[in-house]
C-alpha positions in Angstrom: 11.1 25.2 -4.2 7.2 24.8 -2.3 5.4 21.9 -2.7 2.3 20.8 -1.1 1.2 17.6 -0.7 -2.5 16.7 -0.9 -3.0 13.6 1.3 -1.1 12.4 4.9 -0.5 8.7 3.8 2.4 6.9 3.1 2.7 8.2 -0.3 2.3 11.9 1.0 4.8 11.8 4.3 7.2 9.8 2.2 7.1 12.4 -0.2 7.5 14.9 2.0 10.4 13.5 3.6 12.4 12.4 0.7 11.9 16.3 -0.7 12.5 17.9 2.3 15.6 16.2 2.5 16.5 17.2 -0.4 16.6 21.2 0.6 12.5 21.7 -0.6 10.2 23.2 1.6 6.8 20.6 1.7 3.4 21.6 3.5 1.4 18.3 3.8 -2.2 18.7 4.0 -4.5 15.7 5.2 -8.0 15.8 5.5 -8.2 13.3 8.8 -7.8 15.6 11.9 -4.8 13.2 12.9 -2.4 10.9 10.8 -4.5 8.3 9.9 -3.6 4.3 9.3 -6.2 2.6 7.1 -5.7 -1.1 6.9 -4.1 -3.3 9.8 -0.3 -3.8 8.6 2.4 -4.2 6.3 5.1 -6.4 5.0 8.2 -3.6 4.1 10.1 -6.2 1.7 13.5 -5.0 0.8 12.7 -2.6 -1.9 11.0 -0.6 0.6 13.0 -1.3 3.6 15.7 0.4 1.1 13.4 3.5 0.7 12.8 3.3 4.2 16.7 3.5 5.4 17.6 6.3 2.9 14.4 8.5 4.2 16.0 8.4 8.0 13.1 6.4 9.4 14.3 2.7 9.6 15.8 3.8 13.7 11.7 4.8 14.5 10.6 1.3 13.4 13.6 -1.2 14.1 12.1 -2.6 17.7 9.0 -2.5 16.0 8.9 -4.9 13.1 9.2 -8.5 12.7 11.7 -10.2 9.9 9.5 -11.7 7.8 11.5 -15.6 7.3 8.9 -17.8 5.5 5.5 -17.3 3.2 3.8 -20.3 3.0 0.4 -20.9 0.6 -2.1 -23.2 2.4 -5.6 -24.6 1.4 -8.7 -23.8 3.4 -8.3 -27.6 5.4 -4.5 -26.3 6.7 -3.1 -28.1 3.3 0.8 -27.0 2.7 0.5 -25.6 -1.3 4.2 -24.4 -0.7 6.5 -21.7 0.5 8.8 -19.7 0.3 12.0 -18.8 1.7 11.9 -14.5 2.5 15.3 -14.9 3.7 16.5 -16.1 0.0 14.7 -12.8 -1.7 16.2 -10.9 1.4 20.1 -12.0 0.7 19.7 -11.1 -3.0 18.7 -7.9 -2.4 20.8 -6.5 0.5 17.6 -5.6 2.7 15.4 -7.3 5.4 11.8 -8.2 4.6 10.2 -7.0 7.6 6.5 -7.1 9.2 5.4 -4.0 11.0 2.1 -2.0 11.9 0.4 0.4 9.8 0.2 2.5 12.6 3.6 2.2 13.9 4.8 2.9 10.1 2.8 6.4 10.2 4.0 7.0 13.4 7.7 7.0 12.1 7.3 8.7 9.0 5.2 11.5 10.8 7.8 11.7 13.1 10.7 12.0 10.8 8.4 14.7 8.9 8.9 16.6 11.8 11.8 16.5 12.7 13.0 17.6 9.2 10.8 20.9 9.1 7.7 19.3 7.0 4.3 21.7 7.6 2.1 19.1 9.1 -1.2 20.3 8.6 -4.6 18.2 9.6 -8.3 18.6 9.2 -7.8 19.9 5.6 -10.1 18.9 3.0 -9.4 19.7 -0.3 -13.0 20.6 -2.1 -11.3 21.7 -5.6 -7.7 22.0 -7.3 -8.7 24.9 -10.0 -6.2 25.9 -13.0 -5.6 29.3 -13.3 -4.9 30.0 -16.7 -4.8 34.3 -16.0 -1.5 33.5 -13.6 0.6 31.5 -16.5 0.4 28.4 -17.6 0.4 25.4 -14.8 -0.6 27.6 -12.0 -3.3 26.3 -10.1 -5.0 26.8 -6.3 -6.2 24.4 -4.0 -9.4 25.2 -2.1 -10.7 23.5 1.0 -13.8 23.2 2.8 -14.1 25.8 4.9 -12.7 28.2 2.4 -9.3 28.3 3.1 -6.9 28.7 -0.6 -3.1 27.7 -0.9 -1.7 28.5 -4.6 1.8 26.0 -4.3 4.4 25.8 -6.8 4.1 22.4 -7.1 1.3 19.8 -5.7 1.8 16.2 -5.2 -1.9 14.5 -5.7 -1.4 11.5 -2.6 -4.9 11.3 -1.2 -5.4 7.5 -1.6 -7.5 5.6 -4.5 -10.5 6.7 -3.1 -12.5 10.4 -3.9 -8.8 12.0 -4.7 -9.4 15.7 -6.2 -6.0 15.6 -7.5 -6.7 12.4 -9.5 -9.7 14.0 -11.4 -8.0 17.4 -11.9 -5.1 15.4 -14.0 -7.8 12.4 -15.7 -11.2 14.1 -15.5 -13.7 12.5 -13.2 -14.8 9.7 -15.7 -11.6 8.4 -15.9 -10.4 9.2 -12.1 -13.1 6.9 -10.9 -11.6 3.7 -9.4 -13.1 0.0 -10.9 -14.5 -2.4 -7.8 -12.7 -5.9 -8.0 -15.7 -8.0 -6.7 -14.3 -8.6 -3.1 -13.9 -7.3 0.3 -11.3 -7.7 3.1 -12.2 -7.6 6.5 -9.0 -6.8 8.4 -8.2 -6.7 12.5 -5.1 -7.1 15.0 -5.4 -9.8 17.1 -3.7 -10.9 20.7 -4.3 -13.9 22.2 -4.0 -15.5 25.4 -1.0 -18.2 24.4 1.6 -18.5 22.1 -0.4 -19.9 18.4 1.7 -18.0 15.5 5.7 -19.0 14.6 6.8 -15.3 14.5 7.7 -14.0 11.1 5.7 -16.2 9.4 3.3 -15.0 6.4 0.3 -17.5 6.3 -2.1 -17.5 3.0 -5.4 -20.0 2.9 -7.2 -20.0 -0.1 -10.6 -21.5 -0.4 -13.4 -20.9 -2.6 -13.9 -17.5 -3.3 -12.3 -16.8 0.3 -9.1 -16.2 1.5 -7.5 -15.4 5.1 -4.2 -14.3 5.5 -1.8 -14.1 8.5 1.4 -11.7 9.5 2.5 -12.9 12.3 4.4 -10.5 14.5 4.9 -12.5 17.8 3.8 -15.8 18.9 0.7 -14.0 20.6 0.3 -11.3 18.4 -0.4 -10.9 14.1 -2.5 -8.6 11.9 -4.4 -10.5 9.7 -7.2 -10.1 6.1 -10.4 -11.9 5.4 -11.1 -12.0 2.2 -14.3 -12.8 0.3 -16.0 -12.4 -3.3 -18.9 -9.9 -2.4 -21.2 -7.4 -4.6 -20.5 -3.9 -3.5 -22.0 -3.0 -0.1 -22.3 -0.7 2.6 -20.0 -1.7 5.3 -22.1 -2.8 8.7 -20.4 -2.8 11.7 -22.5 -4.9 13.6 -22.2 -7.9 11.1 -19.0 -7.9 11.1 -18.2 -11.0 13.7 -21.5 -12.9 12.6 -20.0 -12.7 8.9 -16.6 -13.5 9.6 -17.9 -17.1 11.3 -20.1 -18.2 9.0 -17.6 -17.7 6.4 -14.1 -19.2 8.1 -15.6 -21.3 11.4 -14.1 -24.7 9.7 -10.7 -22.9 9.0 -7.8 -23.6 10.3 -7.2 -23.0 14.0 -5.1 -20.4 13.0 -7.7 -18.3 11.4 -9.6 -19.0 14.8 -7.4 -17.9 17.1 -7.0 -14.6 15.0 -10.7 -13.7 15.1 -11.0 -14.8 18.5 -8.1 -12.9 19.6 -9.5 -9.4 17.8 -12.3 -7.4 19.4 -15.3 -6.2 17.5 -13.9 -2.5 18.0 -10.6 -3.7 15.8 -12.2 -5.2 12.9 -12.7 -3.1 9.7 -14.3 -3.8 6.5 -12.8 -2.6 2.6 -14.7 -3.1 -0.4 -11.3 -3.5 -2.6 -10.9 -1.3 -5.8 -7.9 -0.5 -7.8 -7.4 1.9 -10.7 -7.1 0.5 -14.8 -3.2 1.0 -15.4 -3.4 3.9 -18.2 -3.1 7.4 -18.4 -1.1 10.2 -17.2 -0.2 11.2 -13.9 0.5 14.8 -14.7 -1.5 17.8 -15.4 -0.2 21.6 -15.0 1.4 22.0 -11.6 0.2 19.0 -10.4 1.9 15.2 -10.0 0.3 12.2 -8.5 1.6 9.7 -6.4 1.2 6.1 -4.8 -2.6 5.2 -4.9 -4.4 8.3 -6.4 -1.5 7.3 -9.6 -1.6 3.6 -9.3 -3.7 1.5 -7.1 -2.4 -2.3 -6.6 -5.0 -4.6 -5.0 -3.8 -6.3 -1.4 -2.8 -9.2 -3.8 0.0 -7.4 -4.8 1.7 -7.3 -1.4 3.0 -3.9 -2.8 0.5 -0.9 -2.4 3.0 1.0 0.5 6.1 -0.5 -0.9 5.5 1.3 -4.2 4.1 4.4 -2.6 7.9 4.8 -0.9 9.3 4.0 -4.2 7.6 7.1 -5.8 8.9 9.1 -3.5 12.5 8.0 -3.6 12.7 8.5 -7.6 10.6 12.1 -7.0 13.2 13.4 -4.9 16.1 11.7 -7.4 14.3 13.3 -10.5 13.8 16.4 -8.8 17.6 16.8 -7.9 18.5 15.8 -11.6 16.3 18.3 -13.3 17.2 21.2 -10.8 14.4 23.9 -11.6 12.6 22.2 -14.8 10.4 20.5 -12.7 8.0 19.6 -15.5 11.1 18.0 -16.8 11.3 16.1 -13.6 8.1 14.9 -13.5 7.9 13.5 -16.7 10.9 11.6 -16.2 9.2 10.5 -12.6 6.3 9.1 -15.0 8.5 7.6 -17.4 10.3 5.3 -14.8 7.4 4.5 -12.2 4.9 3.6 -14.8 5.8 0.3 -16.0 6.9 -0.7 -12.9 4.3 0.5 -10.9 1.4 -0.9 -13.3 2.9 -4.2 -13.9 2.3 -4.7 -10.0 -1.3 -3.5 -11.0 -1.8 -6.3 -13.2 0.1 -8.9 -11.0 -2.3 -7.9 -8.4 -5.7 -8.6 -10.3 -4.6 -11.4 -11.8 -3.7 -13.2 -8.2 -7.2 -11.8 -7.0 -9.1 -13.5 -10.2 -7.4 -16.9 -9.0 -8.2 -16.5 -5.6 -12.0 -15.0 -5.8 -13.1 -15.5 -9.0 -12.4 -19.3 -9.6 -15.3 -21.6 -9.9 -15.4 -24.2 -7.1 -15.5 -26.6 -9.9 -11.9 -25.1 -11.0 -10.7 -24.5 -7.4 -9.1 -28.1 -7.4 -7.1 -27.7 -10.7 -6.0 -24.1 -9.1 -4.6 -25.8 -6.0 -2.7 -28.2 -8.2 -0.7 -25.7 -9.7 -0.2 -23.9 -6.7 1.6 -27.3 -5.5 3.2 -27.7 -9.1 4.6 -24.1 -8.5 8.8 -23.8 -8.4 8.8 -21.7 -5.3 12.4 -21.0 -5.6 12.0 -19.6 -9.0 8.9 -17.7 -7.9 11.2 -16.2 -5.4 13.6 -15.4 -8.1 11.2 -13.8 -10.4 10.0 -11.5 -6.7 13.3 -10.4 -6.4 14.0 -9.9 -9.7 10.9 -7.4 -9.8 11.0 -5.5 -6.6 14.8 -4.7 -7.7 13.7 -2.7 -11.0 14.5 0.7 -11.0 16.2 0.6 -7.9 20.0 0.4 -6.8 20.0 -3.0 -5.4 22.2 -6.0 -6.1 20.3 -8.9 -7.4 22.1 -11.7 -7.9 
């Protein structure tokens, strides 16, 4: 069978590959003129460093990532909340929590698209997806700027949480729209000139309405996200280093030495919105996928993770439904859904703590944040990123 996939992304090219290995033939179509890498990095924890292995891509990224040992919760003074041990989720599951980035993860996966035979194509645009009711039911085209039509058998809606076509085609456009959280990251990869970071180590302050968080991939070297309750903007370049130290210049020296260590060139700005979990992901020919289906926040942790999830159980349901692929699909739905928007909710409800709490209720936060069994929390991490997938959780 011919699928297209709307969007280059990690929900797209994971797609792609999963179905391609599979014996489909996949024609990915990404509006960038290159394969792009919005946001700095990722932590692949073991549900999708499983996905990652069984796609063929885990030998392009190996000498690239960072095992990911400790996360530890910190106040905005450098004040231990707690942590936890990565290495304890990472044992139940049977796979590595690793730290890798974002452009070295579409690298691989672009690279493994390849090499399998998946149509790469770049500086595609989609301008409508139109249902064409005289050709049967569930037919539709795709039309692009510039004019250019492709009428697949089957398109896979994956271009991102932002302006997807494929999302309002399935939802209409009221509904399609995504929902601003009330904060923005600014995000950056830093180097700097001695050793400041433990390797491996996930660092998250929290202050009032701010938050900076750390990845550390070498002792000179992490990606990192600034984090700040904000009305929606325009993003402005030029403010971006004057912003970022009047907001964290008391922080710890951490946070310093990672906006020190990143030029002006290497920081980026996201106003952060996700999409309300509810409604279908499925409309005539047309599926959707990892953010244009379900949007988690940064909070989550999970937005790539659950991206290569979608595409494992495509390809599975695919394969078990043979040629009913509207069969397939709903099953597809069925599974991912609850999964998928119970990492939705997780997500906003770690953001309203951590943006949204009233300096007068910021104290009472941080006490149950030390109050917090970190070993159960663990527990309950595992326990979720193992649903719906064939891990041992024990």
């Amino acid at each position: 069978m011919n699928f297209a996939a709307v969007g280059g992304g990690v929900a797209g090219l994971s797609a792609a590959i999963a179905l391609q290995q599979a014996g489909h033939h996949v024609t990915v179509y990404e509006r960038a003129p290159t394969v792009r890498s919005l946001g700095a990095g990722i932590v692949s924890w073991p549900n999708a460093s499983f996905v990652l292995e069984a796609l063929g891509v885990w030998p392009h990224l190996r000498s690239r990532s960072t095992p990911v040992h400790t996360m530890q919760r910190l106040t905005d003074s450098g004040e231990l909340l707690g942590s936890i041990d990565v290495r304890q989720i990472d044992a139940a599951l049977g796979y590595p929590s690793l730290a890798v980035l974002r452009h070295d993860l579409m690298d691989a996966l672009r690279d493994r698209a390849l090499a399998l035979g998946v149509q790469l194509r770049y500086g595609q645009r989609l301008r409508a997806l139109e249902a064409l009711a005289s050709e049967g039911p569930g037919a539709t085209r795709l039309v692009f700027e510039g004019g250019d039509t492709v009428q697949p058998d089957w398109v896979l809606g994956a271009e991102g949480r932002m302006q997807s076509v494929s999302r309002a085609f399935v939802l209409g456009a009221a509904q399609a729209q995504p929902q601003y959280q009330g904060f923005g990251n600014w995000i950056g990869v830093c180097e700097t000139p001695g050793p400041v970071f433990t390797p491996g180590m996930v660092s998250d302050y929290w202050g009032t309405g701010e938050r900076f968080g750390v990845v550390a991939l070498s002792a000179r070297r992490a990606y990192w996200a600034g984090g700040a309750a904000l009305p929606l903007g325009v993003a402005e370049p030029a403010r971006y280093r004057a912003e970022l130290q009047a907001r964290f210049a008391h922080w710890p020296a951490p946070v310093q030495a990672a906006l020190q260590g990143t030029p002006d060139t290497g920081i980026h700005q996201i106003f952060l919105h996700d999409h309300a979990p509810q409604g279908d992901w499925q409309r005539a020919n047309v599926l959707l996928l990892g953010d244009a289906a379900h949007a988690p926040l940064p909070t989550s942790g999970q937005g790539a993770c659950q991206a290569l999830e979608d595409a494992w159980h495509l390809a599975r349901c695919v394969q078990a439904h043979g040629s009913d692929v509207p069969a397939a699909w709903a099953h597809f739905v069925q599974q991912r859904q609850p999964k998928a928007y119970g990492i939705v909710q997780a997500g906003r409800h770690l953001a309203q703590g951590i943006f949204h709490t009233p300096a007068q209720g910021v104290p009472r936060r941080n006490e149950m944040a030390r109050a917090t069994d970190y070993a159960a929390m663990a527990q309950g991490m595992a326990q979720a990123w193992a649903q719906g997938l064939p891990l041992r959780h024990h």
